[in-house]
DSSP file (Angstrom, degrees, kcal/mol; ACC not computed):
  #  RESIDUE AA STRUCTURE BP1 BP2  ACC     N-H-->O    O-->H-N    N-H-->O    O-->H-N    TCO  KAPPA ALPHA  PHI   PSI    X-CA   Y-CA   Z-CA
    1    1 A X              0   0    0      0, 0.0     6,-0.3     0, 0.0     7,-0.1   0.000 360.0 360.0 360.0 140.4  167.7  110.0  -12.6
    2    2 A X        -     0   0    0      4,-3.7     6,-0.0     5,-0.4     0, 0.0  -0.423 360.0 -96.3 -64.5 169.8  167.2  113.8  -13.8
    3    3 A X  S    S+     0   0    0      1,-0.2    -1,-0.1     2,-0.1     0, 0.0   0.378 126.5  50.5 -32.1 -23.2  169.4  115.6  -15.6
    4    4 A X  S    S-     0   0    0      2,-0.3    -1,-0.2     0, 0.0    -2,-0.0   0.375 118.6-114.7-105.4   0.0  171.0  117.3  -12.6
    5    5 A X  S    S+     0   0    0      1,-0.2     2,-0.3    -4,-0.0    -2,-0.1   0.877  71.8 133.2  95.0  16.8  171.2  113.8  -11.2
    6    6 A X        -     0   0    0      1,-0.4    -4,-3.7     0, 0.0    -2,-0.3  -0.776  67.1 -90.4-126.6 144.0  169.3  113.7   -8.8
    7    7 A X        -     0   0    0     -2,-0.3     2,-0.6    -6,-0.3    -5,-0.4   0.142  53.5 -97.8 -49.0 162.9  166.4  110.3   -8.3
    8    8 A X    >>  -     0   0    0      1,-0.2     4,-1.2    -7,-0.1     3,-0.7  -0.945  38.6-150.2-102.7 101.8  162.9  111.2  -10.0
    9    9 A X  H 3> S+     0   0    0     -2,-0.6     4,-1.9     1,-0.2     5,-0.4   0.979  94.1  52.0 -75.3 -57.2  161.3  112.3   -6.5
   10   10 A X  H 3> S+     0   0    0      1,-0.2     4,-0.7     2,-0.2    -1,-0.2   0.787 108.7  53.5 -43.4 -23.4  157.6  111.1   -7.8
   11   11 A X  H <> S+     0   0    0     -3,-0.7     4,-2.7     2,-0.2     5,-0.2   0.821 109.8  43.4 -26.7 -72.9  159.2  108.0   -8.6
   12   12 A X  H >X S+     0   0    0     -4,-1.2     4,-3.2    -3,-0.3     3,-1.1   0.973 109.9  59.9 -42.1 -67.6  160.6  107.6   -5.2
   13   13 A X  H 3X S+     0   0    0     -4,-1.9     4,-1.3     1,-0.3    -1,-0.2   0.654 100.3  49.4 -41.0 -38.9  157.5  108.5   -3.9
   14   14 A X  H 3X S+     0   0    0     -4,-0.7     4,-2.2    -5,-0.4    -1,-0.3   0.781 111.8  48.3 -80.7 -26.7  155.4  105.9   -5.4
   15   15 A X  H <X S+     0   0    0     -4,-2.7     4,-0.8    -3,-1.1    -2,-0.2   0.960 115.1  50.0 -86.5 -51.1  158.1  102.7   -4.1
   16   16 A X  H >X S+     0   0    0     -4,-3.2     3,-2.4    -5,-0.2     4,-1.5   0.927 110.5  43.2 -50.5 -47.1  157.9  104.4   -0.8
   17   17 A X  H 3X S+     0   0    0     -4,-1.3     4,-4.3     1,-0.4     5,-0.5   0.978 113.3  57.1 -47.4 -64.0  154.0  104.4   -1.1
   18   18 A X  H 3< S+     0   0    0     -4,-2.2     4,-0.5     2,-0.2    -1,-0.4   0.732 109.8  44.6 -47.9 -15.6  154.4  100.5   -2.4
   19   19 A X  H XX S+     0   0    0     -3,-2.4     3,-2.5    -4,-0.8     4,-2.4   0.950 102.5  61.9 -95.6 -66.7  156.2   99.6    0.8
   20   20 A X  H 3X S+     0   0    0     -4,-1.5     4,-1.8     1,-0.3    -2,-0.2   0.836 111.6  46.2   8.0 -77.3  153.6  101.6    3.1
   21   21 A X  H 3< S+     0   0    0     -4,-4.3    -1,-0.3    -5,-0.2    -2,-0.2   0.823 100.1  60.5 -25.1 -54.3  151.2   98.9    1.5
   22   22 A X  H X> S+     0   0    0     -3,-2.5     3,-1.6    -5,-0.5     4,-0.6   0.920 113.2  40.6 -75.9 -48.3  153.1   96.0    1.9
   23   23 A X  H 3< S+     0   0    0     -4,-2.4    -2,-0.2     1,-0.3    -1,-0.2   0.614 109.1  53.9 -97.5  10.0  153.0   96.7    5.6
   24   24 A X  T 3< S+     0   0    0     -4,-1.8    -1,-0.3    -5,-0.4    -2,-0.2  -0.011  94.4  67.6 -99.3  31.8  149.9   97.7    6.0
   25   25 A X  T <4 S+     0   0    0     -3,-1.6     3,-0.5     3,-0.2    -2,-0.2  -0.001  94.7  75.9-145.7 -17.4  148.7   94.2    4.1
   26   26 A X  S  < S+     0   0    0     -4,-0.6    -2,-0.1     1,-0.2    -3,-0.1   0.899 102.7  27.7 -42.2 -52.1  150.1   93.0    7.5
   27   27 A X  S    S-     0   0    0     -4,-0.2    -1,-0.2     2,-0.1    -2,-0.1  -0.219 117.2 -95.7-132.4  42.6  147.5   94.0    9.4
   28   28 A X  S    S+     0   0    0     -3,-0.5    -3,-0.2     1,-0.2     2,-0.1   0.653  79.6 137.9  71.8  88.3  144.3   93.9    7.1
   29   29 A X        -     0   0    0     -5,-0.1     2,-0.3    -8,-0.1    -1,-0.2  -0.501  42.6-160.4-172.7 119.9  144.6   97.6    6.4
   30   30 A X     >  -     0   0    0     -2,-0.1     4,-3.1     1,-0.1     5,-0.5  -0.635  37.9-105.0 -80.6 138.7  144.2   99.7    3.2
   31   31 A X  H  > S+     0   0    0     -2,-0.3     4,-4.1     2,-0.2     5,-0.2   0.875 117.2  45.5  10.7-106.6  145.7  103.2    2.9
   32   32 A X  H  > S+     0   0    0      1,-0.3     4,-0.8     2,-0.3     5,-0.3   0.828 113.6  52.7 -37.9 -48.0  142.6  105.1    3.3
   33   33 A X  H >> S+     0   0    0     -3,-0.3     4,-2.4     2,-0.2     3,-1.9   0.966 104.6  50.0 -82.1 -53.1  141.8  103.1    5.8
   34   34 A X  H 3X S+     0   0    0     -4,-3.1     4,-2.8     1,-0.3    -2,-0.3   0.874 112.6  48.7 -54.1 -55.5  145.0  103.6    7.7
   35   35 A X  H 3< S+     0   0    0     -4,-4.1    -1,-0.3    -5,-0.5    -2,-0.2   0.669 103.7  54.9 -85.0   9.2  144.8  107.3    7.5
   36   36 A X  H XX S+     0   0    0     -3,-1.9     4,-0.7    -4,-0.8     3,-0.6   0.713 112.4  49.4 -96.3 -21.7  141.2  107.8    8.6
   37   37 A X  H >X S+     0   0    0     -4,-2.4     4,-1.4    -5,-0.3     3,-0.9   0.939 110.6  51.1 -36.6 -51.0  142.5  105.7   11.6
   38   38 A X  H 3< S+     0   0    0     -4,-2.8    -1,-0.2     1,-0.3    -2,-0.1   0.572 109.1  46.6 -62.7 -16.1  145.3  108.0   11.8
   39   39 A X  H <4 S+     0   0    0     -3,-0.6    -1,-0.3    -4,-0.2    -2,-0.2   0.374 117.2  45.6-107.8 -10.3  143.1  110.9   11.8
   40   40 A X  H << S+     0   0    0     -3,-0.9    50,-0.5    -4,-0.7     3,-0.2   0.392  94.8  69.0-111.0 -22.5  140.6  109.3   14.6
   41   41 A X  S  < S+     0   0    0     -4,-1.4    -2,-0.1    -5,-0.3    -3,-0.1   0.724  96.8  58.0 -80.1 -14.0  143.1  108.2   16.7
   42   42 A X  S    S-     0   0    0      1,-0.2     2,-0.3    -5,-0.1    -1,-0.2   0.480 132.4 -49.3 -71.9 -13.3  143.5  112.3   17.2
   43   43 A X        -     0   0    0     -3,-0.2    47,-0.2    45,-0.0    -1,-0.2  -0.986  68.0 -78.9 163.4 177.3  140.2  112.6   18.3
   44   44 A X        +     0   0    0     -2,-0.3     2,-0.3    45,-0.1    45,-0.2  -0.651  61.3 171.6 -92.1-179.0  136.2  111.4   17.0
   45   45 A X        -     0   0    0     43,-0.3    43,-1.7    -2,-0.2     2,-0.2  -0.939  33.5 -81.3-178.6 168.5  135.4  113.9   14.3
   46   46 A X  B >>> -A   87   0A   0     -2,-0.3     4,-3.1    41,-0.2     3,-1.5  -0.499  37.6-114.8 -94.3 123.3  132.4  114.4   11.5
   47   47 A X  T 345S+     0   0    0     39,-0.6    14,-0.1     1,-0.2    -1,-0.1   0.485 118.3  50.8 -63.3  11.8  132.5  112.6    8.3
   48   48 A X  T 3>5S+     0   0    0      3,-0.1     4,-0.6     2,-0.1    -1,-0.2   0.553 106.9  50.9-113.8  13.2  132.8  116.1    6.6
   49   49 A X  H <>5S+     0   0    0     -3,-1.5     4,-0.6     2,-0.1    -2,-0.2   0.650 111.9  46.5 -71.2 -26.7  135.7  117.4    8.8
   50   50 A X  H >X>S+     0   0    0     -4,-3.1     4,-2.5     2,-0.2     3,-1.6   0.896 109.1  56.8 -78.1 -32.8  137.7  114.3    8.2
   51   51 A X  I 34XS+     0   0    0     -5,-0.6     5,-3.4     1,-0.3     4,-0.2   0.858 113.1  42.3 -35.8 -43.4  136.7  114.7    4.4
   52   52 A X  I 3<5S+     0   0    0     -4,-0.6    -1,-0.3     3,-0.2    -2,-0.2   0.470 116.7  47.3 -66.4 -26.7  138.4  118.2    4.7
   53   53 A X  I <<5S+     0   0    0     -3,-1.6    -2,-0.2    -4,-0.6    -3,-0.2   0.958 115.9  38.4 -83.1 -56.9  141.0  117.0    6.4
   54   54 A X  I  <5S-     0   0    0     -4,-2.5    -2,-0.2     1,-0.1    -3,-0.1   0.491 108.1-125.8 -70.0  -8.8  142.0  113.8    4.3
   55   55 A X  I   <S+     0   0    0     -5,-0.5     2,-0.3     1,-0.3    -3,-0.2   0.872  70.5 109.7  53.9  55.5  141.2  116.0    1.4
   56   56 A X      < -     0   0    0     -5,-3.4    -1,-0.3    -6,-0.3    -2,-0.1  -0.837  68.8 -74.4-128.2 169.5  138.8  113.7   -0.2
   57   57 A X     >  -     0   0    0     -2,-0.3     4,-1.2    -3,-0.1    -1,-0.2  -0.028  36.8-112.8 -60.2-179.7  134.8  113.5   -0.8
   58   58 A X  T  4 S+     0   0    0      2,-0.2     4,-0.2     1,-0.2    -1,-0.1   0.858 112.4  52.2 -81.9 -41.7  132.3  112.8    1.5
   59   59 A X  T  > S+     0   0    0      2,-0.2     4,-2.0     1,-0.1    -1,-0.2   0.538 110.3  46.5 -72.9   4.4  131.4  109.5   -0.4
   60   60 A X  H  > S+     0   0    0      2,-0.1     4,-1.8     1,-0.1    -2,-0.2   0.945 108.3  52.0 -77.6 -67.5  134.5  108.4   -0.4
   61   61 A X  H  X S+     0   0    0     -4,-1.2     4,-2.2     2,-0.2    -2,-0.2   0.659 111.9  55.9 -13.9 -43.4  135.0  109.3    3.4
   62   62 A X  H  > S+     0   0    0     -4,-0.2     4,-5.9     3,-0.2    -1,-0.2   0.967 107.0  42.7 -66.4 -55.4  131.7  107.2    3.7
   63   63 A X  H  X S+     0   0    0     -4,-2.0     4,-2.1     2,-0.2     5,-0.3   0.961 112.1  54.7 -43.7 -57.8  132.9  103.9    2.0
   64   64 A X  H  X S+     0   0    0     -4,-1.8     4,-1.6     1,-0.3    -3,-0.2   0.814 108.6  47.8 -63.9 -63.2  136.2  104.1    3.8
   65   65 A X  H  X S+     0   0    0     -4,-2.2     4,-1.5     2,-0.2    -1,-0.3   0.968 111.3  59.2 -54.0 -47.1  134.1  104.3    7.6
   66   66 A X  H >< S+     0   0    0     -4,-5.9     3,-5.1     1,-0.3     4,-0.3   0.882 105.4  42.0 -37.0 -80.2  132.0  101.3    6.3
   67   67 A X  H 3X S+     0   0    0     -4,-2.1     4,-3.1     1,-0.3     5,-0.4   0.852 116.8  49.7 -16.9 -59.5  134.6   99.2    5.9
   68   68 A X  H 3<>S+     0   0    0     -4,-1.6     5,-3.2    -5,-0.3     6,-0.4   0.798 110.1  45.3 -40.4 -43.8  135.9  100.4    9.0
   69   69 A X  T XX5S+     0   0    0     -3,-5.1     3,-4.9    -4,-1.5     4,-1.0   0.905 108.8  67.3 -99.1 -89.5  132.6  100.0   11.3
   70   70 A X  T 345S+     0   0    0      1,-0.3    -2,-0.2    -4,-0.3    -1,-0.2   0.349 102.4  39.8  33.8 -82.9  132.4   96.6    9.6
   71   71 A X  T 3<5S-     0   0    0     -4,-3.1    -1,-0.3    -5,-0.2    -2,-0.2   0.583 119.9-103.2 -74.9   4.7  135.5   95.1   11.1
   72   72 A X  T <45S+     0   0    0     -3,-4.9    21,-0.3    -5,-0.4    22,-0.2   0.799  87.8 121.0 101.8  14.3  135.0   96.5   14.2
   73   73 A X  S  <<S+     0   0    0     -5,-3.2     2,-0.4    -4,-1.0    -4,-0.2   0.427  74.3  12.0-114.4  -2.5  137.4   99.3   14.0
   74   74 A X        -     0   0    0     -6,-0.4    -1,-0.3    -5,-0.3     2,-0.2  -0.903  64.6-144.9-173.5 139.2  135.1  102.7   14.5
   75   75 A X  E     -B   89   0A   0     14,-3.0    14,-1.2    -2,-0.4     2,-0.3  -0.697  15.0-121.4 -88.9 147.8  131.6  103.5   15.6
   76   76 A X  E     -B   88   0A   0     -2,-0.2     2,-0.4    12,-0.2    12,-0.3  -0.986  27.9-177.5 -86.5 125.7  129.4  105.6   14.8
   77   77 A X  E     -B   87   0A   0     10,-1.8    10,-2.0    -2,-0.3    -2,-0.0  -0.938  25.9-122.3-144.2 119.9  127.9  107.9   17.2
   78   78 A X  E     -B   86   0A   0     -2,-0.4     2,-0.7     8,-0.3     8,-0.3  -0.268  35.5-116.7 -76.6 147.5  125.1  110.7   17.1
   79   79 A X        -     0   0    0      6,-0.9     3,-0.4     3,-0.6     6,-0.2  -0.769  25.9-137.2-104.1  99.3  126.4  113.9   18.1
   80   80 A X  S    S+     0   0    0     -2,-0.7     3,-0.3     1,-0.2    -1,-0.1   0.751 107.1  46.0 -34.0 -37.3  124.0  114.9   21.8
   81   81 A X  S    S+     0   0    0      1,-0.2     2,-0.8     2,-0.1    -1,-0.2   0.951 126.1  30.1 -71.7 -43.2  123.5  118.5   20.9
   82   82 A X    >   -     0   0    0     -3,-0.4     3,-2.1     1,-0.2    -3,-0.6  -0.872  60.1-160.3-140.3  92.3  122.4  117.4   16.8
   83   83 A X  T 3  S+     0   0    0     -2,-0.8    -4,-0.3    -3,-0.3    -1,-0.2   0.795  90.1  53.2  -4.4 -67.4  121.0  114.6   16.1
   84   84 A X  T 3  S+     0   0    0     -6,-0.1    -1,-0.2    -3,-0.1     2,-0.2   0.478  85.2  81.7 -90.7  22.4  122.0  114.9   12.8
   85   85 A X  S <  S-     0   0    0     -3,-2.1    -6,-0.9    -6,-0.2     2,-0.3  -0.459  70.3-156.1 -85.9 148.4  125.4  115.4   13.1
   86   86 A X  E     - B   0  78A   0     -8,-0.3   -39,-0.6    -2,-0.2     2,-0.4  -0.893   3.1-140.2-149.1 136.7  127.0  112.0   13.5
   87   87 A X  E     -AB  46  77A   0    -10,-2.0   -10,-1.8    -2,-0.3     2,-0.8  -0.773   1.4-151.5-144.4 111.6  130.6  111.2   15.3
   88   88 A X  E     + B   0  76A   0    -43,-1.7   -43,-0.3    -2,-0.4     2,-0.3  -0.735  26.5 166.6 -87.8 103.1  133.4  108.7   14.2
   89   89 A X  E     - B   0  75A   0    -14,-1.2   -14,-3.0    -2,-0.8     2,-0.5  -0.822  37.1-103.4-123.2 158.5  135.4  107.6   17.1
   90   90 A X        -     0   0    0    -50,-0.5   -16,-0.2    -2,-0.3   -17,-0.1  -0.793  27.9-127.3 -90.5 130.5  137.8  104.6   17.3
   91   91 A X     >  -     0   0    0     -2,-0.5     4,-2.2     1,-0.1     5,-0.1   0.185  30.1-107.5 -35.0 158.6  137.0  101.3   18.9
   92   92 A X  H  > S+     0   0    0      1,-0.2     4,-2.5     2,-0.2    -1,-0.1   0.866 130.5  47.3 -66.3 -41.0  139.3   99.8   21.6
   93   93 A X  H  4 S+     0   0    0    -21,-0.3    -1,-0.2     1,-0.2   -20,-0.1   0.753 106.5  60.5 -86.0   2.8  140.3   97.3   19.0
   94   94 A X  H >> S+     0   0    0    -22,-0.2     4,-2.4     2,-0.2     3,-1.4   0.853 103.4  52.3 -53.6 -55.6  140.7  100.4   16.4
   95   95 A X  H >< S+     0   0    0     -4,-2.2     3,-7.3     1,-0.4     2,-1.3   0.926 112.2  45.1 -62.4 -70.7  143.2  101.8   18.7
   96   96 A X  T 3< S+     0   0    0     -4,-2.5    -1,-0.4     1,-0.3    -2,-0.2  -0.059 110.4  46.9 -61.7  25.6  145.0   98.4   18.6
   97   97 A X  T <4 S+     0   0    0     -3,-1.4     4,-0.3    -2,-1.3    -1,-0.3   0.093 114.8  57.4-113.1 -22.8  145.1   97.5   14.7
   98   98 A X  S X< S+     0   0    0     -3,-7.3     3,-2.6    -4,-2.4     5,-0.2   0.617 111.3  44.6 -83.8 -90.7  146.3  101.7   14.5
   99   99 A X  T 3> S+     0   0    0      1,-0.3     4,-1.0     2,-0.2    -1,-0.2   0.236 112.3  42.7 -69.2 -21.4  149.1  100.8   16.6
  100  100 A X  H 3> S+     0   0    0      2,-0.2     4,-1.3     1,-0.2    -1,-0.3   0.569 111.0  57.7 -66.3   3.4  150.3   97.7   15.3
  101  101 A X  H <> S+     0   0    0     -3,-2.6     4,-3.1    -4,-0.3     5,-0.3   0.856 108.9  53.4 -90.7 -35.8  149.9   99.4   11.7
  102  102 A X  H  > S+     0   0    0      1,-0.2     4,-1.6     2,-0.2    -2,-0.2   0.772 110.2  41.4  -7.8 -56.2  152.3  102.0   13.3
  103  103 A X  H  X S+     0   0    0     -4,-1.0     4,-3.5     2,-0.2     5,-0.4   0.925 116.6  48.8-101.2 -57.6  154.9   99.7   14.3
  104  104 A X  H  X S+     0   0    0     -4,-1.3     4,-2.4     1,-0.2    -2,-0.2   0.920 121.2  37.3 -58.9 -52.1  154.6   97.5   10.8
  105  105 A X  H  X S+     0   0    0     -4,-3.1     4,-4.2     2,-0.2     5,-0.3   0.936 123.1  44.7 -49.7 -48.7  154.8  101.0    8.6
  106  106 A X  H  X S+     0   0    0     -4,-1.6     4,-1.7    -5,-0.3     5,-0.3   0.997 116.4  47.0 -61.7 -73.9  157.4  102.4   11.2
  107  107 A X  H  X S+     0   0    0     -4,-3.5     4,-1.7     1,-0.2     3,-0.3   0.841 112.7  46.6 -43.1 -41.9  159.3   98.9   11.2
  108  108 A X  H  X S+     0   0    0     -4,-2.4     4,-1.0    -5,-0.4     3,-0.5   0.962 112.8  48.4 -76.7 -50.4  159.4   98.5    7.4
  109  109 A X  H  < S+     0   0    0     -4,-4.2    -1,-0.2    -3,-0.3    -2,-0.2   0.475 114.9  50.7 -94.3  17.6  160.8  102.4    6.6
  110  110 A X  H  X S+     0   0    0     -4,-1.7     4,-1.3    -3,-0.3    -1,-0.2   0.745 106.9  51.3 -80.1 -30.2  163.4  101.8    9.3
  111  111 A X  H  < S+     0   0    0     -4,-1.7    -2,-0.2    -3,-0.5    -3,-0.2   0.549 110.3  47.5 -42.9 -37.6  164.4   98.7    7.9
  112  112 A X  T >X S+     0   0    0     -4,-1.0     3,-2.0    -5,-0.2     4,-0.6   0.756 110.8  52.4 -86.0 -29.8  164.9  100.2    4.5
  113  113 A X  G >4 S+     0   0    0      1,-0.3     3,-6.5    -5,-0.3     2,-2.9   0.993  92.6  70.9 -63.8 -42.6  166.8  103.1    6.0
  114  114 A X  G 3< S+     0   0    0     -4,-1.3    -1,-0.3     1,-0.4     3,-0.1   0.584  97.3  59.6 -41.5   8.9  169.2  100.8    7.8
  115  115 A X  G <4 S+     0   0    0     -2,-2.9    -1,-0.4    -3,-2.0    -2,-0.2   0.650  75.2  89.0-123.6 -24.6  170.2  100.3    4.3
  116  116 A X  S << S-     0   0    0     -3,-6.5     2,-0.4    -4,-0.6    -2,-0.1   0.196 107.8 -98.8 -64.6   3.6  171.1  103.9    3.5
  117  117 A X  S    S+     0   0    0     -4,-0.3     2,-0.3    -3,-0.1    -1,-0.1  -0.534  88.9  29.5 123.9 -55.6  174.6  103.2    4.7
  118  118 A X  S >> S-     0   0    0     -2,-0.4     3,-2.9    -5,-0.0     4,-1.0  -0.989  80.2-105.6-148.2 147.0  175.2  104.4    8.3
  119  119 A X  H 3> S+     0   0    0     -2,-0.3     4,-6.6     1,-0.3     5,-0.5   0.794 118.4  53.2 -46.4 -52.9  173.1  104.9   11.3
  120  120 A X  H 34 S+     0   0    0      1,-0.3    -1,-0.3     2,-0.2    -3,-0.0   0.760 109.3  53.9 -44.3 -31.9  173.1  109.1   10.8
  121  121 A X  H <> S+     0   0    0     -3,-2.9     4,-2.0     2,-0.2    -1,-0.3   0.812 110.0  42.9 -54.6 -55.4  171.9  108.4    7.4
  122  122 A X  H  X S+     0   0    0     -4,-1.0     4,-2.1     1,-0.3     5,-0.4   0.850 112.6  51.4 -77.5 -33.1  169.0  106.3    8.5
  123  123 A X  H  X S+     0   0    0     -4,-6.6     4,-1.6    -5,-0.4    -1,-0.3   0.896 105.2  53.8 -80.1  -4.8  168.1  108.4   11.2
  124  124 A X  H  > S+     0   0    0     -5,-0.5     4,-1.4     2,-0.2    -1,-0.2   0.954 109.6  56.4 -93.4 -37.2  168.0  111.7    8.9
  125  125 A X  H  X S+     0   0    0     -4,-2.0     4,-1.2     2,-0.2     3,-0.4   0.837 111.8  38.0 -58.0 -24.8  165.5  109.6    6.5
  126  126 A X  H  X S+     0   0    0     -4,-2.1     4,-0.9     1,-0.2    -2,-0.2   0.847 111.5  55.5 -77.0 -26.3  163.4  109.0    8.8
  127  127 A X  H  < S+     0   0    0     -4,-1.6     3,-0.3    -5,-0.4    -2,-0.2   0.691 101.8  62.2 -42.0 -46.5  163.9  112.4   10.2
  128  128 A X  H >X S+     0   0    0     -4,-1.4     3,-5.4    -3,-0.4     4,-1.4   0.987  93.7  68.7 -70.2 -62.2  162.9  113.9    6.4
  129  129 A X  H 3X S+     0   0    0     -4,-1.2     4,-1.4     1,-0.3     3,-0.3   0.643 101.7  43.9 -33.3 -41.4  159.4  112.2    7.0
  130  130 A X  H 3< S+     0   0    0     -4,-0.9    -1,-0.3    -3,-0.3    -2,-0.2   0.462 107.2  53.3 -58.8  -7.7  158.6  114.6    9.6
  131  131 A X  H X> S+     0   0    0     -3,-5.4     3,-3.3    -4,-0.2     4,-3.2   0.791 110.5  48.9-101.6 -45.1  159.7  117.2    8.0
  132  132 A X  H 3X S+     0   0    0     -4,-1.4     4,-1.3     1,-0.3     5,-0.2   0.921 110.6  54.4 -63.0 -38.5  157.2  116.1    4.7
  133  133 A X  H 3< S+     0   0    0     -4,-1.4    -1,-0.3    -5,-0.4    -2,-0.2   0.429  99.8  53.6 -85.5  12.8  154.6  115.8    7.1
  134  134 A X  H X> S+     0   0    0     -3,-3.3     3,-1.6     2,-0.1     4,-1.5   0.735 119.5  49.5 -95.3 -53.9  155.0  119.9    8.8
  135  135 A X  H 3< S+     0   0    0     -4,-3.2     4,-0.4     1,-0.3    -2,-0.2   0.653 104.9  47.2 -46.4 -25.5  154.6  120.5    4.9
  136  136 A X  T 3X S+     0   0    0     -4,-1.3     4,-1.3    -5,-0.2    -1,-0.3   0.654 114.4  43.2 -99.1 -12.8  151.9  118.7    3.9
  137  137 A X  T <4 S+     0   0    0     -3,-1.6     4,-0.4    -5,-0.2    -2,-0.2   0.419 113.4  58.5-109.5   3.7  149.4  119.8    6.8
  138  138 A X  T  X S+     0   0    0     -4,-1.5     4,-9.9     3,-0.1     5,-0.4   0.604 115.3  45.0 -65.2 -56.1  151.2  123.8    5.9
  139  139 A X  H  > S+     0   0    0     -5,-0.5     4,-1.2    -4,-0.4     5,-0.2   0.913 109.7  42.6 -46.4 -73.8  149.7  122.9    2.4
  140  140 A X  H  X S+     0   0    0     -4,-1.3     4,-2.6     1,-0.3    -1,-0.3   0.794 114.3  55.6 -56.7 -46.2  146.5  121.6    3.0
  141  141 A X  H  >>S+     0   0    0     -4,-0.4     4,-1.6     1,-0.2     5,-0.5   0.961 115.2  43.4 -52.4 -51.6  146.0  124.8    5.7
  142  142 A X  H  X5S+     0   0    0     -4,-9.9     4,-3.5     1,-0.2     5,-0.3   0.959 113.2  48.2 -66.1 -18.4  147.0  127.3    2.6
  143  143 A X  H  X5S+     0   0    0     -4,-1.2     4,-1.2    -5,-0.4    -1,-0.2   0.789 110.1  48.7-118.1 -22.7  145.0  125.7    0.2
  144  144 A X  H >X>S+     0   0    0     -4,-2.6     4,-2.6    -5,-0.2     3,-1.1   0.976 113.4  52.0 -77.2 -49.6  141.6  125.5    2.5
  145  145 A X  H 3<5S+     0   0    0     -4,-1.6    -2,-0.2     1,-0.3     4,-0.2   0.858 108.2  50.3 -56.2 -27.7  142.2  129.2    3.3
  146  146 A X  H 3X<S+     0   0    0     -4,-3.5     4,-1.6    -5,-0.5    -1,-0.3   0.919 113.6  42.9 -66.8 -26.9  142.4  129.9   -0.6
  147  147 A X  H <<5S+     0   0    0     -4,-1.2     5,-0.2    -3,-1.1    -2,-0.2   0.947 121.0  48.7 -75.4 -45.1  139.1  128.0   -1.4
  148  148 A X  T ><5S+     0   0    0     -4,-2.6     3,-0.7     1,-0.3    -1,-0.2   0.834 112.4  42.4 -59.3 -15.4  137.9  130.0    1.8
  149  149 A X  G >4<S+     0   0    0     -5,-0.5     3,-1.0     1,-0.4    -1,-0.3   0.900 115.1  49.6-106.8 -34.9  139.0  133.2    1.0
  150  150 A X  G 3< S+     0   0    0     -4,-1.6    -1,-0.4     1,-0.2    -2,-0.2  -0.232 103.6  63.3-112.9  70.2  137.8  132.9   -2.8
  151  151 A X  G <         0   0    0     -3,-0.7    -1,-0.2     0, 0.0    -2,-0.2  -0.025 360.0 360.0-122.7   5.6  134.3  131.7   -1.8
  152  152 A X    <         0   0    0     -3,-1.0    -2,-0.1    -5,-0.2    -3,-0.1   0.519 360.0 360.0 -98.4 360.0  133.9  134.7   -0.3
């Protein structure tokens, strides 16, 4: 606890993270790997737009697709206008490992909420997630227009 009394939110944040894990070790799935899904299942996109997106490098971004193309879970694809341009789209069975990683993440922090005392409760944590997640893609939008804007 702080001083005002209130949970050590980085704290929090890391046993949520640990749970996240745990059900994504359900279905054969790392993190990283589970959000470049998440981010492909929006669309194919260029291993440096997801880089930008996921707000990692490009070799990172690289490992992450091996793996990926490896199990069967994303192609690659050459982009028709530029050759060298090259396109990550998700596999049929891509789509089906993201939604059952969905359902395992989704099932496990509904499970925990159910624990938060009463139904209103649960539904307003899960309710917060969305809320983290308007904020974290607000962020990531200021913080590429600050690099943009002093590169300029």
């Amino acid at each position: 606890m702080t001083p005002e009394g209130r949970p050590n939110v980085a704290r929090v944040a890391a046993r949520l993270a640990r749970q996240v894990d745990l059900a994504l070790g359900e279905v054969d799935l790392s993190a990283s790997q589970y959000r470049l899904l998440a981010l492909l299942g929006r669309g194919s996109s260029a291993a440096s737009a997801l880089a930008d997106t996921l707000t990692v490098s490009r070799p990172s971004i690289t490992a992450v697709v091996d793996g990926l193309v490896a199990k069967g879970l994303v192609e690659r694809r050459p982009d028709d206008e530029d050759r060298r341009r090259v396109h990550h789209v998700l596999t049929a069975a891509g789509t089906r490992v993201l939604d059952q990683a969905d359902a395992a993440v989704g099932g496990r922090l509904a499970e925990i909420a159910a624990h938060a005392g009463d139904r209103v409760q649960a539904d307003r944590l899960l309710d917060a997630l969305g809320l983290w997640s308007d904020a974290l893609d607000a962020y990531r939008d200021a913080v590429k227009a600050s690099t943009a804007a002093a590169s300029r």
